[in-house]
Backbone as CSV, one residue per row, in Angstrom:
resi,resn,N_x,N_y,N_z,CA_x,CA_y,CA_z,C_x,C_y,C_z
1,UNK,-7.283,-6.158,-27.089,-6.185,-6.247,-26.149,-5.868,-7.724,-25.934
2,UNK,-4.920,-8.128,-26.222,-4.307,-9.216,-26.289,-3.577,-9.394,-24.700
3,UNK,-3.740,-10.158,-23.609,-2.755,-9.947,-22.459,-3.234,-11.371,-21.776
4,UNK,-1.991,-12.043,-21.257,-2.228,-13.273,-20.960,-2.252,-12.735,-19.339
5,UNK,-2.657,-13.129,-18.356,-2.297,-13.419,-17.089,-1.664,-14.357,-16.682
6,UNK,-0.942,-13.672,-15.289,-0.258,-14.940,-14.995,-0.567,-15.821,-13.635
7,UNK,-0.006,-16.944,-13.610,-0.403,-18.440,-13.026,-0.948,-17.367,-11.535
8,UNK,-2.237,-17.679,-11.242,-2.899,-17.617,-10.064,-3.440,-16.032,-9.880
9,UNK,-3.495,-15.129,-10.991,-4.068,-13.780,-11.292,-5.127,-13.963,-11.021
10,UNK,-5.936,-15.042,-11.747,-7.529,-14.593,-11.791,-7.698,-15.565,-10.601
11,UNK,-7.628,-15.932,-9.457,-7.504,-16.858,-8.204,-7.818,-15.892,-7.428
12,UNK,-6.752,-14.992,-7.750,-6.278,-14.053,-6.256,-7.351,-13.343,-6.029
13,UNK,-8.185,-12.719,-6.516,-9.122,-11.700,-6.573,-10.320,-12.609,-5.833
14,UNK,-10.681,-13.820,-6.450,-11.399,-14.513,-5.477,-11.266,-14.147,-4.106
15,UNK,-10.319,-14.753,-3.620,-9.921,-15.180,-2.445,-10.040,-13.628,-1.669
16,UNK,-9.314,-12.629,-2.041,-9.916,-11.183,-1.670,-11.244,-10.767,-1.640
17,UNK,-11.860,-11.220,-2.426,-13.762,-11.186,-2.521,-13.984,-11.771,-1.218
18,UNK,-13.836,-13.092,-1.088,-13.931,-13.746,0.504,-13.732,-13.218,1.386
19,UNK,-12.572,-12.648,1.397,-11.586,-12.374,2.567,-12.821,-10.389,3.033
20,UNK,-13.079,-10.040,1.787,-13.857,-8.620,1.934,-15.424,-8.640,2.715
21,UNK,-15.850,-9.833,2.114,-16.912,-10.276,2.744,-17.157,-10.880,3.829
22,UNK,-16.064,-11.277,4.620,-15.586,-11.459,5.737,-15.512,-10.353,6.574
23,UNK,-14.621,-9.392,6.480,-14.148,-8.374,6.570,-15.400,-7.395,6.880
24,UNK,-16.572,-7.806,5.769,-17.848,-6.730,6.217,-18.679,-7.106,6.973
25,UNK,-18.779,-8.455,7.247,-19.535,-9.149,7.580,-19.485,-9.067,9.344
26,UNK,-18.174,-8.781,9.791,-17.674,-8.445,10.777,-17.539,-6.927,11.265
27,UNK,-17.385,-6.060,10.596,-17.463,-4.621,10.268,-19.069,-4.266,10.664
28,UNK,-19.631,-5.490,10.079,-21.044,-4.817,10.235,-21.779,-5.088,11.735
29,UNK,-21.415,-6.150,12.129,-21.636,-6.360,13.781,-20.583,-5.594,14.804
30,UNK,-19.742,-5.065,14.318,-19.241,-3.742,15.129,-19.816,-2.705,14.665
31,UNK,-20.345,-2.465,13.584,-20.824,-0.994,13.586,-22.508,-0.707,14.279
32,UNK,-22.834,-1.831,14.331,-24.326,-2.287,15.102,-23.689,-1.893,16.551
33,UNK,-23.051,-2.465,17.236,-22.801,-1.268,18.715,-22.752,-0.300,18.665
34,UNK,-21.865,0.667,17.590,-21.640,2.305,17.686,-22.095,2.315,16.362
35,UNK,-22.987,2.551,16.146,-23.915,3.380,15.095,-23.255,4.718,14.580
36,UNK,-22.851,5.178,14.734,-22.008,6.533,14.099,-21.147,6.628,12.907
37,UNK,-20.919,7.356,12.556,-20.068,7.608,11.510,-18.596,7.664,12.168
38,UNK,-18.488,8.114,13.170,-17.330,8.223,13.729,-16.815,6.622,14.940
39,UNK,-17.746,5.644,14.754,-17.953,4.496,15.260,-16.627,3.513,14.789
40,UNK,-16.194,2.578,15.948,-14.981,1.977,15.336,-15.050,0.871,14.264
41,UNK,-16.656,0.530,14.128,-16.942,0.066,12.927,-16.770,0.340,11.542
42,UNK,-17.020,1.707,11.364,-17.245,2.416,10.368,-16.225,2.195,9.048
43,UNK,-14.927,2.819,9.839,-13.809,2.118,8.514,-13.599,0.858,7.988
44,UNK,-13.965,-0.298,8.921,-13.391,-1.535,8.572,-14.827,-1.616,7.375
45,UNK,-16.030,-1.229,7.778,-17.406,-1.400,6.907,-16.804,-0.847,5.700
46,UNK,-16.661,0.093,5.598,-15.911,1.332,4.151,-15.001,0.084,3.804
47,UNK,-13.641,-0.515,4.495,-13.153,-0.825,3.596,-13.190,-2.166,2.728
48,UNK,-14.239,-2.431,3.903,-14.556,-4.247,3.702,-15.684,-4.260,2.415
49,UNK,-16.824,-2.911,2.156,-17.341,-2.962,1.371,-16.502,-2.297,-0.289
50,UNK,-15.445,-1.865,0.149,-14.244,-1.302,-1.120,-13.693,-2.616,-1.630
51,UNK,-13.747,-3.513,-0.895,-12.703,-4.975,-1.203,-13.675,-5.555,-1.941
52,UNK,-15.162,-5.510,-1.702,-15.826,-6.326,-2.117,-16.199,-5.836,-3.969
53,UNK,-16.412,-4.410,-3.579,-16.564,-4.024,-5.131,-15.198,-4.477,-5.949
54,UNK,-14.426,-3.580,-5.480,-13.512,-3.549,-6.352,-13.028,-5.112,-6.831
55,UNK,-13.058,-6.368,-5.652,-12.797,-7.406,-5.998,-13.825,-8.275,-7.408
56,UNK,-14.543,-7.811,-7.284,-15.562,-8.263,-8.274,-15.520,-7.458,-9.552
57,UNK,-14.751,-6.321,-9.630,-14.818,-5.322,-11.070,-13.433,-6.091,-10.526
58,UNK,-12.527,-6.544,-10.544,-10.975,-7.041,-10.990,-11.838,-8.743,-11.303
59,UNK,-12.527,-8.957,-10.841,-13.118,-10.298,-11.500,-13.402,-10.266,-12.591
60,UNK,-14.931,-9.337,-13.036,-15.400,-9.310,-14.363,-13.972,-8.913,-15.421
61,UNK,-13.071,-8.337,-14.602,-12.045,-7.439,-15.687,-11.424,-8.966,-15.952
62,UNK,-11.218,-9.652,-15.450,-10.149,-10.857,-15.863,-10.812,-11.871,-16.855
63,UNK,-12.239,-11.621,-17.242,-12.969,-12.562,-18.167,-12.236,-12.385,-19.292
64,UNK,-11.491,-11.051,-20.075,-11.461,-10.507,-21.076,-9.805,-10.830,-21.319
65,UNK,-9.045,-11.443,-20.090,-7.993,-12.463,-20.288,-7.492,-13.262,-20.662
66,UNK,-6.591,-13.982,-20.952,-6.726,-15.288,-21.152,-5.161,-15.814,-20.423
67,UNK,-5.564,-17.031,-19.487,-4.793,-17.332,-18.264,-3.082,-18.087,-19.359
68,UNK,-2.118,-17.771,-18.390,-0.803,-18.682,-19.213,-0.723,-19.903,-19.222
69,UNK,-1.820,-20.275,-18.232,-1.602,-21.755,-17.959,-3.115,-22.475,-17.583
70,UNK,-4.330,-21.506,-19.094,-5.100,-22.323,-19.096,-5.049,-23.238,-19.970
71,UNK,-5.775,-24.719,-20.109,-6.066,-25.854,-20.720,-4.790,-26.899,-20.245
72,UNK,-3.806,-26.727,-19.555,-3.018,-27.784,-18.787,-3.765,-28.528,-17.829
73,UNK,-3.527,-29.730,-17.594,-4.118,-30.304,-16.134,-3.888,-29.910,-14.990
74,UNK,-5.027,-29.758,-14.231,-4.934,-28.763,-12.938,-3.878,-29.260,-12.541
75,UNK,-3.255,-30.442,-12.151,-2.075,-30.199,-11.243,-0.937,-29.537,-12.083
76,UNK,-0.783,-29.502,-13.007,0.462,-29.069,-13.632,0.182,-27.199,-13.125
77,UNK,-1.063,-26.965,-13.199,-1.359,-25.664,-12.591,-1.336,-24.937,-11.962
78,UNK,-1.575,-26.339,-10.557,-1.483,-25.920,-9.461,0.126,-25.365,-8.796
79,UNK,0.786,-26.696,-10.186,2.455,-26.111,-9.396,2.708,-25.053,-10.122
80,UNK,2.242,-24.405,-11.075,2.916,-23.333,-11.530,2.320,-22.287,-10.804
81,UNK,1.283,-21.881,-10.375,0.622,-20.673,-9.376,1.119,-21.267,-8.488
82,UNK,1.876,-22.606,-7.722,3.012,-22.155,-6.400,4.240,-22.054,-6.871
83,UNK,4.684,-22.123,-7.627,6.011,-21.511,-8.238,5.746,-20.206,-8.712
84,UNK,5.081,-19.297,-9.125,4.613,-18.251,-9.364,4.347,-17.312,-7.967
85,UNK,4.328,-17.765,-7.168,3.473,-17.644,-5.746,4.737,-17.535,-4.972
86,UNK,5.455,-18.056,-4.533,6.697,-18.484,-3.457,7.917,-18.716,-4.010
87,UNK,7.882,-17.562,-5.150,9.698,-17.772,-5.997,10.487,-16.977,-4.694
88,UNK,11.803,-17.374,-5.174,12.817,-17.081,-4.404,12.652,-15.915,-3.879
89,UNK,12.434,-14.799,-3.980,12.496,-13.833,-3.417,11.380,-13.861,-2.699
90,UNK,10.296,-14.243,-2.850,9.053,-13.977,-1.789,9.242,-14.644,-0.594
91,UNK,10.103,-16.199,-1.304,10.597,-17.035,-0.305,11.701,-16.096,1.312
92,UNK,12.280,-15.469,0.845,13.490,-15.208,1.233,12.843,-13.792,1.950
93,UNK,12.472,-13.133,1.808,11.540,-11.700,2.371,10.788,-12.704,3.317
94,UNK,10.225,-13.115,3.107,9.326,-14.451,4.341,10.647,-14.121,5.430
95,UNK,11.107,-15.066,5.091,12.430,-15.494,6.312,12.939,-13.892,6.996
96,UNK,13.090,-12.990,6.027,13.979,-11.679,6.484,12.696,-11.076,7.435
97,UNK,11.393,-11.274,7.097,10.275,-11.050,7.972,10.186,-12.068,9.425
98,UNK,10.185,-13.016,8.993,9.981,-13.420,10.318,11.395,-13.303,11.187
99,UNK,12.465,-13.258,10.683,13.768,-12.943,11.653,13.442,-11.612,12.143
100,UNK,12.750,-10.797,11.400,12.444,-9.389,12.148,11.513,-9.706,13.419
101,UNK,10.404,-10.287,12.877,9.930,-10.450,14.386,10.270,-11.001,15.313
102,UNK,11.024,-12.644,14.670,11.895,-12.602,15.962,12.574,-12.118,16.725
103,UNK,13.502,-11.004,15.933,14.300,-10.002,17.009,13.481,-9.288,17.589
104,UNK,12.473,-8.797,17.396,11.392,-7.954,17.912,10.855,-8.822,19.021
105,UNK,10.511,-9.735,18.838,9.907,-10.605,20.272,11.250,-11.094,21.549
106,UNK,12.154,-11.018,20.707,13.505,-11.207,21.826,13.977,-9.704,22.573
107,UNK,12.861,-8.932,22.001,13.435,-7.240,22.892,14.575,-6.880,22.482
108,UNK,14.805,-6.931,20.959,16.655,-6.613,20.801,16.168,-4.882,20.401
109,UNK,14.665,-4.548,19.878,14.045,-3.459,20.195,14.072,-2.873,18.663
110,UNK,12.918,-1.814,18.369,12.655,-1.526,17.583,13.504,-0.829,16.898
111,UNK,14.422,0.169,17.219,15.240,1.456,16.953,16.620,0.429,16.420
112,UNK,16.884,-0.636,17.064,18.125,-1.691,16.165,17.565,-2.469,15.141
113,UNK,16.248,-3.138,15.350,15.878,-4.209,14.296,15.360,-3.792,13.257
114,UNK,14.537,-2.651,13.106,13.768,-1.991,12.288,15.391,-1.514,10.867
115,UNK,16.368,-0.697,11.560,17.187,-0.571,10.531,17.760,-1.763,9.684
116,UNK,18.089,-2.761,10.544,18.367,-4.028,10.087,18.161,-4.522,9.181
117,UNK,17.016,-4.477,9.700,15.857,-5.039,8.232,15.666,-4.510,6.967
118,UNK,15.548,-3.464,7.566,15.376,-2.362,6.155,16.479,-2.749,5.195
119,UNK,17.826,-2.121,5.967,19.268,-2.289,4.943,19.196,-3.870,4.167
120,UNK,18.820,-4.571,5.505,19.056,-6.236,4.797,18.272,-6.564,3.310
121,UNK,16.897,-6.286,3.388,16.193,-6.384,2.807,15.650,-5.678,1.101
122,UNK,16.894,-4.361,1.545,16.940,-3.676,0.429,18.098,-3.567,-0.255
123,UNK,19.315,-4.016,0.485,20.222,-4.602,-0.014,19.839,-6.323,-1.037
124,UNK,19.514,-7.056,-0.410,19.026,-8.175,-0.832,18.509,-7.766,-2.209
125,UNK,16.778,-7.239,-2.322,15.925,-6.373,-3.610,16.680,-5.519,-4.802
126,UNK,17.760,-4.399,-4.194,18.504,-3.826,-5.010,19.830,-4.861,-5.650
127,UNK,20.340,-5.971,-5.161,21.058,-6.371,-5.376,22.718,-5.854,-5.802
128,UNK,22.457,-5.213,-4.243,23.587,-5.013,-3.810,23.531,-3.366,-3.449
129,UNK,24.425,-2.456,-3.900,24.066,-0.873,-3.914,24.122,-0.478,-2.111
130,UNK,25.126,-0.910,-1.419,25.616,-1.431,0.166,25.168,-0.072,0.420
131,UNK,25.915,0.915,0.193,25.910,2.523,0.946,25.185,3.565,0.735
132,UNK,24.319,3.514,-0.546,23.664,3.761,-0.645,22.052,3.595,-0.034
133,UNK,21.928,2.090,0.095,20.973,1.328,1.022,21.011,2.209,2.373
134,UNK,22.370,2.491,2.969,22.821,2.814,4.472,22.047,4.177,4.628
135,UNK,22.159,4.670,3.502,21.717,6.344,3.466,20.193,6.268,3.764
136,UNK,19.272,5.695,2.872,17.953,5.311,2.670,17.677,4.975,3.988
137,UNK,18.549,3.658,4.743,17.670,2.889,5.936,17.645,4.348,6.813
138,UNK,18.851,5.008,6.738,19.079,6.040,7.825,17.912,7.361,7.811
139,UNK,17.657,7.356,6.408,16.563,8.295,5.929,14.836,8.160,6.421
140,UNK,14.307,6.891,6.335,13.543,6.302,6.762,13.178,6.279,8.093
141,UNK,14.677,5.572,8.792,14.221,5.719,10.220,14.319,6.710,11.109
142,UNK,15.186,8.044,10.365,14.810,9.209,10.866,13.570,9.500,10.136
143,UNK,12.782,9.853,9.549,11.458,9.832,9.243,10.456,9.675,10.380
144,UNK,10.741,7.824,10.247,9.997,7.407,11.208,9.908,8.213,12.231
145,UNK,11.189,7.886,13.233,11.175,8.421,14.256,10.702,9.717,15.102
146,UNK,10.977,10.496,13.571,10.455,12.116,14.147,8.948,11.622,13.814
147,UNK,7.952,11.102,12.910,6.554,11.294,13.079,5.608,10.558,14.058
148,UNK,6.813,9.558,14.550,6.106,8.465,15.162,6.565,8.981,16.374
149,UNK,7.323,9.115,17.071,7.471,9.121,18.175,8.278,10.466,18.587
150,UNK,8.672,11.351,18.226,8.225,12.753,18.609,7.072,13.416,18.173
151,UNK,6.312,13.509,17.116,4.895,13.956,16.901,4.144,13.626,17.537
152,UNK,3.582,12.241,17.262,2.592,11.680,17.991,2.883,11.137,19.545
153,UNK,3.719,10.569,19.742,4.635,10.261,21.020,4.165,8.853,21.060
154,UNK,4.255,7.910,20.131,4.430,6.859,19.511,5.601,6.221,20.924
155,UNK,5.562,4.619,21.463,6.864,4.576,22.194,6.845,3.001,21.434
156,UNK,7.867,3.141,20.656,8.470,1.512,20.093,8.729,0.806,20.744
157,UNK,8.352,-0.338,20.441,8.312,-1.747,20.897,10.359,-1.959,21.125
């Protein structure tokens, strides 16, 4: 199997290994208060010890790789895993995210901003496809709405 990876593939999995072992490490001094299976420890332990395997079998799996932008000088590297990392669109979903929370922290309220976003954002991704988008956001947030907050009785922010 011939397959190159790309700029900051075999990085990422690191940093998830950390982030899992963190994750259990903390998991495990909450599950030391409630000892149970049904303890609020319990899942974060399950999933913090899932991050850790699996991060390490996506490790060994990336030996058998070969990176796009190995044998360059690390800095030439480094800018291509942040150009790889923060292209335009990740850039731009950033911004459409945090304008969501901003409207969300200004109380313009969940039931207006939540569609907003959606349409904006999938308009933006689909590049373009306006009324169709309208149908989807409308689809969604009736979804939502009936499981979240008539089922469960969920009350949005």
């Amino acid at each position: 199997m011939d397959k190159n990876t790309k700029p900051g593939e075999k990085g990422f999995p690191v940093i998830l290994l950390f982030i899992g072992i963190f994750i259990t490490a903390e998991a495990v001094r909450m599950y030391k208060n409630a000892p149970e299976l049904s303890g609020y420890g319990t899942m974060p332990l399950i999933c913090g010890i899932l991050m850790i395997v699996l991060s390490v079998f996506i490790i060994i799996n990336n030996f058998r790789f070969k990176s796009e932008i190995s044998g360059r000088p690390v800095k030439e590297q480094a800018i291509a895993v942040a150009r790889h990392i923060f292209s335009k669109d990740v850039m731009i979903m950033t911004v459409f995210i945090i304008a969501y929370c901003i409207m969300l922290s200004f109380r313009i309220g969940f039931v207006i901003a939540s569609p907003v976003f959606l349409w904006v954002s999938m308009t933006y991704l689909s590049k373009g496809r306006f009324v169709k988008n309208i149908f989807y956001t409308m689809l969604v947030m009736l979804f939502i709405v009936v499981v979240f907050n008539l089922v469960f009785k969920v009350v949005f922010p």
